[in-house]
C-alpha positions as CSV (number, residue, x, y, z in Angstrom):
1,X,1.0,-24.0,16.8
2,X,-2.2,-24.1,14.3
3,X,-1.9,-28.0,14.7
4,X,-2.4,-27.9,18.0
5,X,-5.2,-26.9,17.6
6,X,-6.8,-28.5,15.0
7,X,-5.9,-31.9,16.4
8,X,-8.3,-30.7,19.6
9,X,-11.5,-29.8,17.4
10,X,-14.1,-31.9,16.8
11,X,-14.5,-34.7,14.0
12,X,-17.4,-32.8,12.7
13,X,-15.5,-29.0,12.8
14,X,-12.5,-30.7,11.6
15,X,-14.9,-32.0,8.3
16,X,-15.8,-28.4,7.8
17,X,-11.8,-27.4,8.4
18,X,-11.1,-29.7,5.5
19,X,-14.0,-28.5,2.9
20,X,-11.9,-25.1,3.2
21,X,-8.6,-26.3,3.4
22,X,-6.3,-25.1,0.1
23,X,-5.1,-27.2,-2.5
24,X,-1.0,-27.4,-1.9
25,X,-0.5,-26.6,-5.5
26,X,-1.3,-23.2,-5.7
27,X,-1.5,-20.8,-9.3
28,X,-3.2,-17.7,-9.1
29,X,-3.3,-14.8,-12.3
30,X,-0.4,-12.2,-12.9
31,X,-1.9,-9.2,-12.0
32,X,-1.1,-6.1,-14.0
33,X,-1.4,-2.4,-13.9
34,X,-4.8,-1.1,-13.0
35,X,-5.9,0.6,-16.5
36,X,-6.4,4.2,-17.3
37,X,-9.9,5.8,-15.3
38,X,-9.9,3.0,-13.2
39,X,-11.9,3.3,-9.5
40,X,-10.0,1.2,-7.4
41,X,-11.1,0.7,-3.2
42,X,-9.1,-1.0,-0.5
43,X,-10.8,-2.8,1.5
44,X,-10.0,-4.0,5.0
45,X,-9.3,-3.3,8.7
46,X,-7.4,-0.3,10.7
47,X,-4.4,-1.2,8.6
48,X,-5.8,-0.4,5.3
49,X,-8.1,2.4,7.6
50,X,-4.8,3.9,8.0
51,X,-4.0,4.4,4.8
52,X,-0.3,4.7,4.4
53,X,0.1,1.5,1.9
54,X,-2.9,2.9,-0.2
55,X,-1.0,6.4,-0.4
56,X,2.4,4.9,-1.4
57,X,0.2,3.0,-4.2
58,X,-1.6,5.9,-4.7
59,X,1.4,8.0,-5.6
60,X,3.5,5.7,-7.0
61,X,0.4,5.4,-10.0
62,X,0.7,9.3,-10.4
63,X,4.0,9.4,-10.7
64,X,4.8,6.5,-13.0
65,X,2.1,7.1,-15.4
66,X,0.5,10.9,-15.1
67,X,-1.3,9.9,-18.8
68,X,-3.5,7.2,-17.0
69,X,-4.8,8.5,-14.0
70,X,-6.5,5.9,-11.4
71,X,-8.4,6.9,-8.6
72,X,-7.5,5.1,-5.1
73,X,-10.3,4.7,-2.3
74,X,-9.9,3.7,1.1
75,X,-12.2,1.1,2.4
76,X,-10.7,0.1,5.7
77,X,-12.4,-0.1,9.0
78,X,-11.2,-0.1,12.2
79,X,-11.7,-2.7,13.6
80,X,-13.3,-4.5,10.9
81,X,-13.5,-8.1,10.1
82,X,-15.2,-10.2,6.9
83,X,-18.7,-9.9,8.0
84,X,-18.5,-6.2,8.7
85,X,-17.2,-5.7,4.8
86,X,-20.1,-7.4,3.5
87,X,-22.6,-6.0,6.3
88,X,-21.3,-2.3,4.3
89,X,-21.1,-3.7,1.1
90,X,-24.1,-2.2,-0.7
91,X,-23.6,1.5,0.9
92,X,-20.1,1.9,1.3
93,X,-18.1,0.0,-0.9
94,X,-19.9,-1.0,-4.2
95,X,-21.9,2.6,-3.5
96,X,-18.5,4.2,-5.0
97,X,-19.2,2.9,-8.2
98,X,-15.7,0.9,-8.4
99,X,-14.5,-0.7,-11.2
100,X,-11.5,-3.0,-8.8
101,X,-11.1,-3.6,-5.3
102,X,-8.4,-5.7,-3.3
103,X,-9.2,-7.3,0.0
104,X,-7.1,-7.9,3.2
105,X,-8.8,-8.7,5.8
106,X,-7.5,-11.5,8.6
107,X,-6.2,-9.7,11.4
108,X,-9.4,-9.0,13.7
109,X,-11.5,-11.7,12.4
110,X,-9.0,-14.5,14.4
111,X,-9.5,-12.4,17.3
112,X,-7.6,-12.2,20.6
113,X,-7.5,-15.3,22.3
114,X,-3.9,-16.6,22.1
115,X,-1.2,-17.3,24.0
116,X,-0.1,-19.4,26.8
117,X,-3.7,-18.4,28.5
118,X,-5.8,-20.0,26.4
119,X,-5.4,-23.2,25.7
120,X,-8.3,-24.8,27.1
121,X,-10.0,-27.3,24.7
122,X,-13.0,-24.7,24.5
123,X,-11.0,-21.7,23.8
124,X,-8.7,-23.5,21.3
125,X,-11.9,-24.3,19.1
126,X,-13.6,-21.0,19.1
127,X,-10.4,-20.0,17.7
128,X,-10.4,-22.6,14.6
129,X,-14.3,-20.8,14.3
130,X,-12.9,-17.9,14.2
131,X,-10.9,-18.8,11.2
132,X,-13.3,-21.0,9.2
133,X,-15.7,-18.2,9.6
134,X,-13.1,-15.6,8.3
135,X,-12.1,-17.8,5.8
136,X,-16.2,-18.0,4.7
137,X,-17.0,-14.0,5.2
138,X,-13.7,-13.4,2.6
139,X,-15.5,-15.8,-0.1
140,X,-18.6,-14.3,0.6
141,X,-17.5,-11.0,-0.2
142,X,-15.6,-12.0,-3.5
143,X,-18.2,-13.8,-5.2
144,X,-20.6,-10.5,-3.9
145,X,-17.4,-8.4,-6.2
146,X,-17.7,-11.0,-8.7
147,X,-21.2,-10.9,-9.2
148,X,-20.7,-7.0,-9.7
149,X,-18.5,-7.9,-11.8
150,X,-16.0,-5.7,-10.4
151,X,-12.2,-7.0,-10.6
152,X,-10.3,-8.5,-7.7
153,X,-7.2,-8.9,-6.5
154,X,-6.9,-10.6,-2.8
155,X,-4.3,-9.8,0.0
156,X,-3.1,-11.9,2.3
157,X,-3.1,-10.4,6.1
158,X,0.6,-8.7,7.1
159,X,2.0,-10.0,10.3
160,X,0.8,-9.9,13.7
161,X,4.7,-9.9,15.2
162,X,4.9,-13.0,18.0
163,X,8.7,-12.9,17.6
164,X,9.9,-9.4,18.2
165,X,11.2,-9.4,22.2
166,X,10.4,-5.6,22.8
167,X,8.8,-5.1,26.5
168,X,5.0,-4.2,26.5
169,X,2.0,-3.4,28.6
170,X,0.2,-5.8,26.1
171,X,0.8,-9.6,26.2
172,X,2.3,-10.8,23.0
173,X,-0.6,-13.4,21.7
174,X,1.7,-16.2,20.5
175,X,-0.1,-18.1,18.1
176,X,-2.4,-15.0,16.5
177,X,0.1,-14.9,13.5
178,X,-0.5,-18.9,12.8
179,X,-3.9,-18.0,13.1
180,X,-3.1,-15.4,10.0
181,X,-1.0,-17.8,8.1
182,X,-4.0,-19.8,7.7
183,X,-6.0,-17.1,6.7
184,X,-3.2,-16.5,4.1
185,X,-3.5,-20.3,2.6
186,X,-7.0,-19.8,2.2
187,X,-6.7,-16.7,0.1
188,X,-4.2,-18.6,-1.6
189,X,-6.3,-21.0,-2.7
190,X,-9.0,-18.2,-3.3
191,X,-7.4,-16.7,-5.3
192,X,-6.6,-19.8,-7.2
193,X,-10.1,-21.1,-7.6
194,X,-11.2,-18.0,-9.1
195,X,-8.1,-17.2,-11.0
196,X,-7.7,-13.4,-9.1
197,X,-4.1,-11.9,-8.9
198,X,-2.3,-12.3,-4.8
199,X,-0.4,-10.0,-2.9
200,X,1.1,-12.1,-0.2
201,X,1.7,-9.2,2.6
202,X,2.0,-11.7,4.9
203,X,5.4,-13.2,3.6
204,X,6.5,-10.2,2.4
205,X,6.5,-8.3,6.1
206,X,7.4,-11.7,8.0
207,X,10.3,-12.2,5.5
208,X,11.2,-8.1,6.3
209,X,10.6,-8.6,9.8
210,X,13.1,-12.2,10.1
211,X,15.8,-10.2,8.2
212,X,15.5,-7.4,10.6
213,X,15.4,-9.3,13.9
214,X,18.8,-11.6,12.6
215,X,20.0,-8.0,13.3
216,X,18.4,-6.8,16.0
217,X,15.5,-9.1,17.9
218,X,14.1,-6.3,19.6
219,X,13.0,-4.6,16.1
220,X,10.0,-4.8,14.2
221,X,8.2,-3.7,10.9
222,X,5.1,-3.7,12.4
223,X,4.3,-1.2,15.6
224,X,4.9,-2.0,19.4
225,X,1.3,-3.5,19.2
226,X,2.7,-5.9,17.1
227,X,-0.5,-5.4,15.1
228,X,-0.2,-2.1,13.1
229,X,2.7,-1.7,10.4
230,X,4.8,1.1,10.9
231,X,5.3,3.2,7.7
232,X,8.2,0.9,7.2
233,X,5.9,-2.1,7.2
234,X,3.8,0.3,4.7
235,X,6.5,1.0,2.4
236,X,7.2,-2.8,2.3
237,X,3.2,-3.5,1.4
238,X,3.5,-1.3,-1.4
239,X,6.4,-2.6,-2.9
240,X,4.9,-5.9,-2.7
241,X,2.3,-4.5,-4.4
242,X,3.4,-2.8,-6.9
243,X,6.8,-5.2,-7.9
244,X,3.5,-8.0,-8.4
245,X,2.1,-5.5,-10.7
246,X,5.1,-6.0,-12.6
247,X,6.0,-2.5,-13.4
248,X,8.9,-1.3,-14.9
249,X,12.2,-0.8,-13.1
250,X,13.1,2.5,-15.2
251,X,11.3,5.6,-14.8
252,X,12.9,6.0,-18.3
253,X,16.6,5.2,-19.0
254,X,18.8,7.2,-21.4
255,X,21.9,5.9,-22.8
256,X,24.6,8.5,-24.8
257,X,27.7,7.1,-26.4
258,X,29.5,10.5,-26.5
259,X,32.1,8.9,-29.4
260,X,30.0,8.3,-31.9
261,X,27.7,11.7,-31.0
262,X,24.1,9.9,-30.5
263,X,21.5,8.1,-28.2
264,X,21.7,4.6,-28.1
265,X,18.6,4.4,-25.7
266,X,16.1,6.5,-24.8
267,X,13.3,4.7,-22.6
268,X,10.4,6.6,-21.5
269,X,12.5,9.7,-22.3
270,X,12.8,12.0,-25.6
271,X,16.0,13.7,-25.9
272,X,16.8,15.9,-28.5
273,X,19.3,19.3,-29.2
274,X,22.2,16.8,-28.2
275,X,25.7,18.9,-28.6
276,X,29.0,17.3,-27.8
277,X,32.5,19.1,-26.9
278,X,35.3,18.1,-25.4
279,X,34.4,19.7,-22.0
280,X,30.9,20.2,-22.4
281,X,27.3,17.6,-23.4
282,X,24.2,19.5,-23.3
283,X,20.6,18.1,-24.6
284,X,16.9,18.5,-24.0
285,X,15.0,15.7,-22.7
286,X,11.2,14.9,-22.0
287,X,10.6,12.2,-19.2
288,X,7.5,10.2,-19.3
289,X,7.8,10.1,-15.5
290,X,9.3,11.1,-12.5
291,X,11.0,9.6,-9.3
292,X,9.4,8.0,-6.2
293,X,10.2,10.6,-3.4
294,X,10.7,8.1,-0.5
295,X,9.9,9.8,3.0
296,X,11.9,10.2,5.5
297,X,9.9,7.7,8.0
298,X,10.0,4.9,5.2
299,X,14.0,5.1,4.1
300,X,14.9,2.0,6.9
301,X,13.0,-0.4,4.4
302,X,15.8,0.7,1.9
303,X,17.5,-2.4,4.4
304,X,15.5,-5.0,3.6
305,X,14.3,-4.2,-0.1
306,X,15.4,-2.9,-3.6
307,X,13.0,-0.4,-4.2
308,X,15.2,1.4,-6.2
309,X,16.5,-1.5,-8.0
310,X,13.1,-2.5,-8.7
311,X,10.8,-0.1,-9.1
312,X,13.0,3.1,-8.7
313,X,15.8,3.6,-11.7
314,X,16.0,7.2,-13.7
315,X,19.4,5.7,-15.2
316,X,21.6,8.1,-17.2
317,X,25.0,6.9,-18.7
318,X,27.4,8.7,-20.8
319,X,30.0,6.5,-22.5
320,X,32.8,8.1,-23.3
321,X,33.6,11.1,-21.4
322,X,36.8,12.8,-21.1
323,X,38.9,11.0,-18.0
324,X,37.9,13.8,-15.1
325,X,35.3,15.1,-12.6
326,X,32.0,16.4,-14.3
327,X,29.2,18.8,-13.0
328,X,25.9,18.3,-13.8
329,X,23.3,20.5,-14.3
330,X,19.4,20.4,-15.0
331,X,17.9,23.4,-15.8
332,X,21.0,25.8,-15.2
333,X,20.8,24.2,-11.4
334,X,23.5,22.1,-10.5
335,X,22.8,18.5,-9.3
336,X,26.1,17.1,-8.7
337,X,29.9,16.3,-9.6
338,X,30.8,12.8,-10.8
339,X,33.5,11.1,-12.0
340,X,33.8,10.4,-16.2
341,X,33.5,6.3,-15.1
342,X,30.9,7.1,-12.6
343,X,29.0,8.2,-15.1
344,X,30.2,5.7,-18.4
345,X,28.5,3.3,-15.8
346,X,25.2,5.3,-14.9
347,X,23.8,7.2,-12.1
348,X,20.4,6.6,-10.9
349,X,19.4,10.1,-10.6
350,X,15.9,8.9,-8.8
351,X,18.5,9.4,-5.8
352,X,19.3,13.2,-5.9
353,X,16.8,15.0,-3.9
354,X,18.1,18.6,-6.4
355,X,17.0,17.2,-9.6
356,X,13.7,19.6,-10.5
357,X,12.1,16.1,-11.4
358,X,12.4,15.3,-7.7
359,X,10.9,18.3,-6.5
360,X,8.1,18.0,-8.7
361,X,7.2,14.6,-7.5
362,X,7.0,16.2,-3.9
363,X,4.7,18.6,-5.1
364,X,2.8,15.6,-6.2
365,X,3.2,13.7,-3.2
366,X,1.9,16.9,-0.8
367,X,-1.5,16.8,-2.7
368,X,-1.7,13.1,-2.9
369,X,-1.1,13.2,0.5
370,X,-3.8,15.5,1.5
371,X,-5.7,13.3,-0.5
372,X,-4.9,10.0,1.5
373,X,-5.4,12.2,5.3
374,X,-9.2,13.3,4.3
375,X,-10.1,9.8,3.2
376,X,-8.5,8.1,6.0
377,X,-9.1,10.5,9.1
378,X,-12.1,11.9,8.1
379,X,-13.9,10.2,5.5
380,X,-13.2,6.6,7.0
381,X,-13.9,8.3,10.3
382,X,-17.4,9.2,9.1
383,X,-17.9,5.6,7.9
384,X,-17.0,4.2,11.0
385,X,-19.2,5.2,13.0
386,X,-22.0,4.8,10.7
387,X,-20.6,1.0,10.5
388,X,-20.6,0.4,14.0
389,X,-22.6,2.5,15.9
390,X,-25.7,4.3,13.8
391,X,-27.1,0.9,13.0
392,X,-30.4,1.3,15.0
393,X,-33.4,1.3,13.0
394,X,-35.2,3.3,15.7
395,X,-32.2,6.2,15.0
396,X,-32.8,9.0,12.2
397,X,-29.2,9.5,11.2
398,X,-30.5,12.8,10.0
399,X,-31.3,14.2,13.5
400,X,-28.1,15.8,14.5
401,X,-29.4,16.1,18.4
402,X,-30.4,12.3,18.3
403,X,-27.4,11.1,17.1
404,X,-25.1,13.1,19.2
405,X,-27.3,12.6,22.5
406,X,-26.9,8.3,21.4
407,X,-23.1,8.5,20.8
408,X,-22.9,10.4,23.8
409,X,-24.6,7.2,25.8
410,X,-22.5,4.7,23.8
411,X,-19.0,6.0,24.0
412,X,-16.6,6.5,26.6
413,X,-15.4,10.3,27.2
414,X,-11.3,9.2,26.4
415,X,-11.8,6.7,23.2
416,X,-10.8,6.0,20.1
417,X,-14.7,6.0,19.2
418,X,-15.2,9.1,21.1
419,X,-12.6,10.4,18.6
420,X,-14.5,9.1,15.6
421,X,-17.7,10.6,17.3
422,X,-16.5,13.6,17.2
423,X,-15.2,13.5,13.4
424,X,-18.4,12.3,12.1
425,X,-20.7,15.1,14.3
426,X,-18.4,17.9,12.9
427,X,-18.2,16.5,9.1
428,X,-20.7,14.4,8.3
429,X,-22.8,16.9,6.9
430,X,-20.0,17.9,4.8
431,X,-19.2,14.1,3.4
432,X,-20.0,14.8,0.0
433,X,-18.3,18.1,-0.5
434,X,-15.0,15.7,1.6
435,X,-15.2,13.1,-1.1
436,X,-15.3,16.1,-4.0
437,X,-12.4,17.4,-2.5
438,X,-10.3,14.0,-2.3
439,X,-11.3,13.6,-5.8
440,X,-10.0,17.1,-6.4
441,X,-7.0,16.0,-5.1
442,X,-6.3,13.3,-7.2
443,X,-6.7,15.1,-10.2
444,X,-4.4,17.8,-9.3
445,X,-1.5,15.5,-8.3
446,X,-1.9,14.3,-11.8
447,X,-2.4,17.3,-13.4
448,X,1.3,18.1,-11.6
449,X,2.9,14.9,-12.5
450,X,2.2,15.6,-16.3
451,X,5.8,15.5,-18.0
452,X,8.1,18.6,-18.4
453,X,11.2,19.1,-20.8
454,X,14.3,20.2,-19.1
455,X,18.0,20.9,-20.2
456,X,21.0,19.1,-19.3
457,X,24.6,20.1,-19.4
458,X,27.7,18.5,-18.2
459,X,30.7,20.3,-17.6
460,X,34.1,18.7,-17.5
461,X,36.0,20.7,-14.3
């Protein structure tokens, strides 16, 4: 559908299309783990405003590696586009003193003029300015990162869903997500040019979504707005994310050949005190790391990825067990019965909810998620409205009567920005203590992610 429409431009836009078209042969850098101390921000729309892909990252970092702690801030705006990330560069985002920051922005900037009602020559073209603008504002803001010399990795836009045949009081804009596949070739070549690390969201939730819809065309990964991801569509983000980071499959992996009376693998794990019997292996061990608890809300994505294949595996084999059914216990609390060849061939015990290394990480996950719900409802909140509304020069942001009595005159009574008004008037005087608290937050999820020794003991029934 993009064709059509850039068949209808100008020659003179179509000149400017082409100094920004990508090169077809695309390489961009592998990226890697973010490194120990690291001040990472997110930066984007309401989708990254949100904050549910941030958190998943967020925890999984805690998690995997409690001995290098890196600190996650959100950056989104609602309703944000390219120029209003560089308009808030200098006081919200470089003001955090970050060392990294990813990008995805795309989904706001092509606007809302699609579908079967705009076609006219004039509306097609302000659409194709729409883009090369985008396309110009998400340069702009990487060489302003560059310059800062802080690290980048770009992200192409996630779906707007034009395929999904669910009823709604909104008209689906067919041709918004062509729009974003363009956006998404330009990052490409972005991130080619300046040899940044890609996360292509946009394949990875219309590849999710396509699988889903074989099944059912009246599902979706993304929300019945067909603009913001469900948690689903979150969970899938993040495991794009992180899988591109190339991190381990194996929270650790521990190998025990029960014959010969020794470890023949022990990855991220120390085991020691191993005693054999014939109906009874016990032995300490020390994990590095602990499991991913996956929420309740996010377990459909289970369908349409291998998170546990690929990011998720706390493998334990024993080779060589007695022919029977075993009991397993961690820390005198039993976990589960398996079968002698259940276990000869592993278990990934990142599934069982009874572990205690399971319900530590949900004590992790509570305070990273605290964490995540000040940044994104209040802290973001607080930037919103300074981003959008509390630009007048004429205003002093300091006079609590002034600014309420000229948020009053702006905003509708029943609003989203009526909401945001009435977070930033209740908090904003209390932003710095917020952000001390988010940070406190971090910390302490690490501080309960740190590694614990438990004992295991298998008992043949």
């Amino acid at each position: 559908m993009l064709m059509r429409y850039i068949t209808k431009i100008s020659v003179k836009k179509w000149a400017i299309a082409m100094v920004v078209m990508p090169l077809l042969l695309l390489s961009y850098v592998q990226a890697t783990p973010y490194e120990k101390n690291t001040r990472v921000c997110f930066i984007g729309d309401s989708i990254t405003h949100k904050g549910f892909y941030p958190y998943y990252i967020r925890l999984f970092y805690s998690l995997r590696r409690p001995e290098k702690p890196v600190y996650f801030f959100n950056c989104g705006i609602a309703g944000g586009t390219a120029k209003t990330a560089n308009s808030v560069y200098q006081w919200d985002i470089k003001a955090k003193n970050i060392d990294a920051a990813t990008i995805m922005l795309g989904m706001n900037d092509v606007g809302q003029n699609f579908g079967s009602q705009y076609q006219t020559p004039k509306e097609i073209n302000s659409n194709v300015e729409k883009q090369i603008s985008a396309v110009k504002g998400i340069s702009l803001l990487s060489k302003r990162l560059l310059t800062d010399e802080i690290q980048i990795s770009l992200i192409t836009p996630s779906i707007y869903d034009q395929t999904a045949s669910f009823n709604s009081s909104k008209p689906n804009l067919l041709g918004k997500n062509d729009a974003l596949k363009y956006i998404s070739q330009h990052v490409n070549a972005l991130a080619t040019k300046h040899s940044l690390p890609l996360f292509d969201f946009q394949k990875a939730t219309f590849t999710a979504n396509e699988k889903l819809q074989q099944q059912n065309p009246k599902a979706t990964v993304i929300g019945k707005d067909r603009v913001h991801p469900a948690e689903v569509g979150h969970f899938l983000m993040a495991h794009e994310f992180l899988t591109k980071q190339e991190f381990s499959p194996f929270i650790s992996k521990t190998i025990i050949d029960i014959d010969k009376g020794k470890v023949i693998e022990a990855l991220n794990n120390k085991i020691s005190d191993l005693k054999i019997t014939v109906d009874e292996v016990s032995f300490t061990s020390l994990e590095s790391s602990l499991p991913f608890p996956i929420p309740e809300e996010a377990k459909s994505a289970l369908a349409l990825i291998p998170f546990n294949q690929t990011l998720n595996q706390q493998h334990l084999q024993l080779q060589g067990l007695e022919t029977g059914l075993w009991t397993v216990y961690i820390d005198d609390i039993e976990i589960g019965q398996y079968l002698a060849k259940t276990l000869d061939t592993g278990i990934n015990l990142a599934e069982n909810t009874k572990t205690p290394m399971y319900q530590q990480a949900l004590q992790v996950a509570q305070k990273s998620y605290l964490a995540s719900e000040l940044d994104a409802n209040i802290l973001r909140g607080i930037t919103w409205i300074k981003a959008f509304l509390l630009r007048d020069d004429k205003l002093n942001i300091n006079n609590l009567i002034a600014v309420e009595k000229h948020l009053h005159e702006k905003l509708p009574k029943k609003s989203f920005q009526q909401k945001q008004s009435k977070i930033y008037l209740a908090n904003y005087q209390q932003e710095q203590k917020i952000e001390q608290q988010v940070f406190s937050f971090f910390k302490q999820s690490y501080k309960l992610s740190q590694p614990i020794t438990h004992s295991f003991t298998f008992r043949k029934l």
